[in-house]
Steps between C-alpha positions, in 0.01 A plus 500: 500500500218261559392348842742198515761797504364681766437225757827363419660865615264538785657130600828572439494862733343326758769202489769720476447676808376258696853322453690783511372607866515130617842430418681815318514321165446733195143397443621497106640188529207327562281599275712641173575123450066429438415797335810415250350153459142582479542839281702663218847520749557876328175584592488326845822731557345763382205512691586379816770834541177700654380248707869449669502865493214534754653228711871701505318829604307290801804385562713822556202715613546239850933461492634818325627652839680176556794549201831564593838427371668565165323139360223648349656794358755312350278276361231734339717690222543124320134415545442814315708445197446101489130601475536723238729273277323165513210720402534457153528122558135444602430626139708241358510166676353224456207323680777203588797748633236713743421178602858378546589789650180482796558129543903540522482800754213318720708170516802671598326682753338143627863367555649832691185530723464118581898474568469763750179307653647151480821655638351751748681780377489790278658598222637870538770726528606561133789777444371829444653483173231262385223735482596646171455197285265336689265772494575497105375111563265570681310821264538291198356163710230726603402618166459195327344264774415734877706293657784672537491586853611158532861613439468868706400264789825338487700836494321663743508228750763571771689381811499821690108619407181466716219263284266885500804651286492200272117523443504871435844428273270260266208706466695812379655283243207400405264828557731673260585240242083420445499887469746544194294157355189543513590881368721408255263175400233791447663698299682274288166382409483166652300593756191658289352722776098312496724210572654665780151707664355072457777417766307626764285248586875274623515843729279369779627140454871626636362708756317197654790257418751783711159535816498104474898455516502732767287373740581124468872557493578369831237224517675251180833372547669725248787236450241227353301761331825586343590166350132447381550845342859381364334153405221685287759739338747193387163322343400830327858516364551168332178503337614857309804290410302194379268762311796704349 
């Protein structure tokens, strides 16, 4: 992994937190759509897992005393097999479908999120029922792109819950299903382990991104960070689908 791969992981950490602490979007969605474009998209899959990894364990570290409800729980046995499943997929699409498949995700995520903006409302309260095959979704999403806490979000948003529970709903989904990747990446072999131990120079990069987030949370208008944040996504997206 040369230089160009490193800085572009360092950048990526540090832009995933950074959005993800300003306005609670999976940081993911930003940048999987770049790395996609600028990189081999199995690879920029690939090699982003760690770096997300770091950012879900930040994450939970500061929010796990926060989950409650049956959401999560619901939600997690899905994850787990969806991972597992699409796993074998990596191996076998094609440059054009991982790309179809980050671009299609992102966009669909840019029209939920920006209805509920435009609107000022959110989308939420999904049956209970839902969990099972969206967490399915959701795994296999995950797998093939790291952006599928796009579609846990929507499960485990709800009318009765306090915005802490939500926040500490996400990052278990995601603490847990970067756990079974980036293990199961490793030991399938697409993760070679000097690729993995060269990660941590992105290590630092989250760790600032989540310190700057933090601090300058309440000073930027989260609703017009948000739609510059949607507005970059939606770009990112149609140039994958130009590209694939």
């Amino acid at each position: 992994m040369d230089m160009q791969w490193a800085g572009a992981l360092a950048a990526a950490g540090f832009l995933a937190a950074l959005a993800t602490n300003l306005v609670g979007i999976g940081g993911g969605l930003l940048v999987m759509p770049f790395l996609a474009l600028m990189f081999d998209a199995r690879q920029a899959v690939v090699l982003a897992a760690p770096v997300f990894l770091v950012n879900a364990v930040s994450a939970f570290v500061y929010h796990w005393r926060d989950i409650e409800g049956p959401r999560p729980w619901i939600l997690l046995p899905g994850t787990l097999v969806g991972i597992l499943a699409a796993g074998h997929l990596l191996r076998t699409e094609s440059f054009r479908e991982l790309r179809l498949i980050i671009g299609a995700v992102a966009l669909a995520f840019v029209v939920l999120q920006g209805y509920a903006l435009v609107a000022e409302r959110q989308i939420r309260g999904l049956p209970l029922w839902t969990g099972v095959p969206l967490g399915l979704a959701a795994g296999g999403v995950s797998t093939l792109s790291n952006i599928g806490g796009t579609l846990a979000s929507m499960y485990l948003l709800d009318r009765d819950q306090q915005p802490a529970a939500f926040i500490a709903g996400v990052s278990l989904f995601y603490v847990i299903s970067s756990v079974v990747k980036v293990t199961y990446f490793v030991t399938s072999g697409l993760l070679p382990l000097p690729d993995l131990l060269r990660v941590g120079p992105a290590v630092p990069a989250v760790l600032a991104g989540a310190w700057v987030g933090a601090r300058i949370n309440r000073r930027v208008p989260r609703r017009t960070f948000a739609f510059v944040v949607l507005g970059v996504i939606a770009s990112a997206s149609g140039l994958l689908f130009l590209q694939a």
